[in-house]
N, C-alpha and C positions, 0 to 999 in steps of 0.2 A: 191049534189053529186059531188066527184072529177072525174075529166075523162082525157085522159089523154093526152090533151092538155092545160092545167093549167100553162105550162112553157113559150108556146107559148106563152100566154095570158100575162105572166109577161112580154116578153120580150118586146110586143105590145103596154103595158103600160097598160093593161086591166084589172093588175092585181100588188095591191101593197104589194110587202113580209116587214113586218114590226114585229118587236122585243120589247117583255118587256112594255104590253098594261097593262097602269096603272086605266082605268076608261072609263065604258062606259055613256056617256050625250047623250041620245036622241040617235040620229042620228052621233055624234062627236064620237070618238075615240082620248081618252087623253094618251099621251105616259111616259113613267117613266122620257125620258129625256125635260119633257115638255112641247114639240110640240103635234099638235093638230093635226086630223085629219077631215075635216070637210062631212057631206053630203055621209056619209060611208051608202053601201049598204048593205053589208055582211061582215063579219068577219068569216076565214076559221082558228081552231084552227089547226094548225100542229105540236103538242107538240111532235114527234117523239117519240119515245122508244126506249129498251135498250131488245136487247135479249135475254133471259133465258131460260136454259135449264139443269136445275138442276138436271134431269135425267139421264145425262152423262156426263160422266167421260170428264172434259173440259181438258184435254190433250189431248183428242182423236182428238177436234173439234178446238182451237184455242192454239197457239205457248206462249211463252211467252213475245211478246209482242203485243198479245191482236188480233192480226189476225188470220184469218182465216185458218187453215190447212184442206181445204174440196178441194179434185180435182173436176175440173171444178163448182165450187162453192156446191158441193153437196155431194159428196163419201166421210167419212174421212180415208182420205190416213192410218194414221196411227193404224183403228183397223183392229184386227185381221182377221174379217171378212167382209172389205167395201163395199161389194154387197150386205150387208143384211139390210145396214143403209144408209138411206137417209134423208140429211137435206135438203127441198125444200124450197125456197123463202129468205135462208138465205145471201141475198147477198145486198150489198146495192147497187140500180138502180139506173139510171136515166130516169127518166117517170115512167110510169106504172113497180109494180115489176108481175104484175098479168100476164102478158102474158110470163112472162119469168118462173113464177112459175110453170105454165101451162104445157112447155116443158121439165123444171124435173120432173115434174112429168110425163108424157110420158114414158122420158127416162130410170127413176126409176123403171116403171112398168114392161117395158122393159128387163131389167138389172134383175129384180124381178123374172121375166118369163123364166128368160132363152133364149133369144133372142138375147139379146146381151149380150158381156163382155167386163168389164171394163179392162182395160190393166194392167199389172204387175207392182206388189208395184216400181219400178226402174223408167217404164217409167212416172207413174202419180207423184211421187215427180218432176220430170223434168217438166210436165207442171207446177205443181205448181210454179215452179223455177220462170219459165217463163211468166206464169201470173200475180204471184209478179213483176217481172222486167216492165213489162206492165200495168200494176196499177197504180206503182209510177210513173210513167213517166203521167200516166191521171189524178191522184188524188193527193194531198198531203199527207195521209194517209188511209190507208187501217181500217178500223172501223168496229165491228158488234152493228154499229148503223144502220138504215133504215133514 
């Protein structure tokens, strides 16, 4: 099981992120560019994924370059009726996405209930403005990769 101290562990040395495993021997890990691994415990696949949501209409949910158009990662700004559609856990984390999913979905329920309201198509494009500008400056690109 992942938990979600796994980055710590990498940074500790506890834990080696290694790419393009061409052959497992025994206990060795043989690499495509030929290096060896020797005396390996565990091997953790992290093949990521790509998200699909062939359900809806992906204008509603990402721009045309492949980002995300969801205020504060979840509402998409642009349908008709953003209160009534939530995408939770579509964001790509850092550490755990489960605790963060956790709270849109809260918020969702929320929002769902009639509890709260999400703010006018005006001011959520502006977060989003500003979230993008905040992104790039932490990320190199904005992905709906996990």
């Amino acid at each position: 099981m992942i938990t979600d101290d796994f980055q710590d562990r990498i940074a500790q040395g506890q834990l080696t992120p290694v790419a393009d495993v061409e052959e497992f021997e025994t206990s060795n890990v043989k690499l495509k560019d030929g290096s060896v691994l020797e005396n390996v415990d565990a091997v953790i696949f992290a093949t990521g994924y790509q998200n699909s949501i062939p359900f809806v209409d992906k204008s509603l949910i990402y721009d045309d370059a492949g980002n995300w158009k969801l205020y504060r990662y979840a509402f998409p700004v642009k349908a008709e009726h953003p209160e009534r559609l939530a995408m939770i856990g579509m964001v790509s984390a850092q550490g755990s996405l489960w605790h963060f999913a956790e709270l849109q979905a809260r918020w969702a329920c929320q929002i769902f209930n009639n509890k709260v309201q999400l703010p006018d198509r005006n001011a959520m494009e502006k977060d989003r403005s500003e979230e993008r500008r905040v992104g790039k400056e932490c990320r190199s690109r904005w992905s709906p990769y996990h």
